[in-house]
N, C-alpha and C positions, 0 to 999 in steps of 0.2 A: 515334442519339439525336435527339429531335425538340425544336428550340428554339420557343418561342409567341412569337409576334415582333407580335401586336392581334387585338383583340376590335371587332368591325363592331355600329355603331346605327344603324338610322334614324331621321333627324330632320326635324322640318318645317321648321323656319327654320336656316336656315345660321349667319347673325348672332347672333341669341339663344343658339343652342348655343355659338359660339363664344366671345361674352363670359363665360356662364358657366361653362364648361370654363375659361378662362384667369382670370377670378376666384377661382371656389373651388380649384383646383387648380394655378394654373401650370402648366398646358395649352398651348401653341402650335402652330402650323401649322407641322407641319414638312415636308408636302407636301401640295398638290391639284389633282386630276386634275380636269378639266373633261368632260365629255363632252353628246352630244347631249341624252340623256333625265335624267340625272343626273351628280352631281358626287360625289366621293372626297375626304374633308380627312382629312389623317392629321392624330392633336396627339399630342404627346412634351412632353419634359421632361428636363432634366440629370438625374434620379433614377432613370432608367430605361431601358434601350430596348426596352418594350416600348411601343405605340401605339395610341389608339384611333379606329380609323377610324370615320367619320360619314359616313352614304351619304343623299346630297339626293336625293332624287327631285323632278323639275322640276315634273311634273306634279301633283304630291300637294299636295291644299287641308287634307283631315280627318287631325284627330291620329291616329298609330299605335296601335292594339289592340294592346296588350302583352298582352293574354292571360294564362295562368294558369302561363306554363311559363316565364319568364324571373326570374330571381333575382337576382343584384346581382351591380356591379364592386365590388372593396375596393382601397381605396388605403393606406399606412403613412403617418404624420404623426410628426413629433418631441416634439411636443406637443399631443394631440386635446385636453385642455380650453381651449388657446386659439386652435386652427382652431376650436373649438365656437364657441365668444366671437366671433371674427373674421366667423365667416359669419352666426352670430345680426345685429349689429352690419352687416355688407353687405344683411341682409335677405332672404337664400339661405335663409331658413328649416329648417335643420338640426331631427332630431327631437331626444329628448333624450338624456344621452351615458348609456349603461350598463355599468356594472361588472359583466361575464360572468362566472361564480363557479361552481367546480367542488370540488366534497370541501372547502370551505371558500378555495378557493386562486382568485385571481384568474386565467382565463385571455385574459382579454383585454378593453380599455376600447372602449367604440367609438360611433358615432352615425351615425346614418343622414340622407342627405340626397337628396333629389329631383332630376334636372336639369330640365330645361325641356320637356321631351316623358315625363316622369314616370317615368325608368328611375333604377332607386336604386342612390344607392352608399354603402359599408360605408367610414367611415371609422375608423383602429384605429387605436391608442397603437404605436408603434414600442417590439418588447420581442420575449423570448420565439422563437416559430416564425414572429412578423409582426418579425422582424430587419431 
């Protein structure tokens, strides 16, 4: 059985990434690797151990081409209308929160939010199969 143990970004600024990963998420460095051409920061969280590695390339000026093929990380909240509130309010400019609705039944609340090198994440109402 195969455990997923993070999901790899590239990012342009290390710093930026990092405050907003640890802003909007409770994010921290829970390891980073240094190397010649580029650097490795792992970030985790008590909620999890799964991790999402952030791969610096030293030499990189121009923001990444995210391209037409990359979709989103989702993360679970205890409360998505007041992470909405919360990052509205930090200025993390969150989209707006939607009530996902099937055969009339709610299956999921959730909002979407940008990082800083513009890969998006799915943030969802803790409930349901987002348990």
């Amino acid at each position: 059985m195969a455990k997923t143990v993070h999901s790899m970004i590239r990012v342009l600024d290390e710093a930026r990434s990092l405050a907003f990963y640890r802003q909007a998420f409770g994010l921290d460095v829970a390891d980073r690797l240094d190397f010649e051409s580029f650097t490795l920061v792992y970030l985790s969280n008590a909620e999890s151990p799964f991790e999402l590695e952030l791969t610096v390339n030293k030499d990189r000026t121009e923001p990444y081409d995210l391209g037409d093929g990359y979709g989103h990380l989702a993360v679970v909240v205890d409360d998505v209308d007041a992470e909405h509130a919360r990052m509205t309010e930090a200025g993390l400019a969150p989209r707006k929160l939607v009530d996902f609705q099937h055969d009339g039944k709610t299956l999921a609340r959730f909002f979407f939010i940008a990082d800083p090198d513009g890969y998006q994440i799915e943030v969802i109402q803790r409930g349901g199969r987002f348990g």
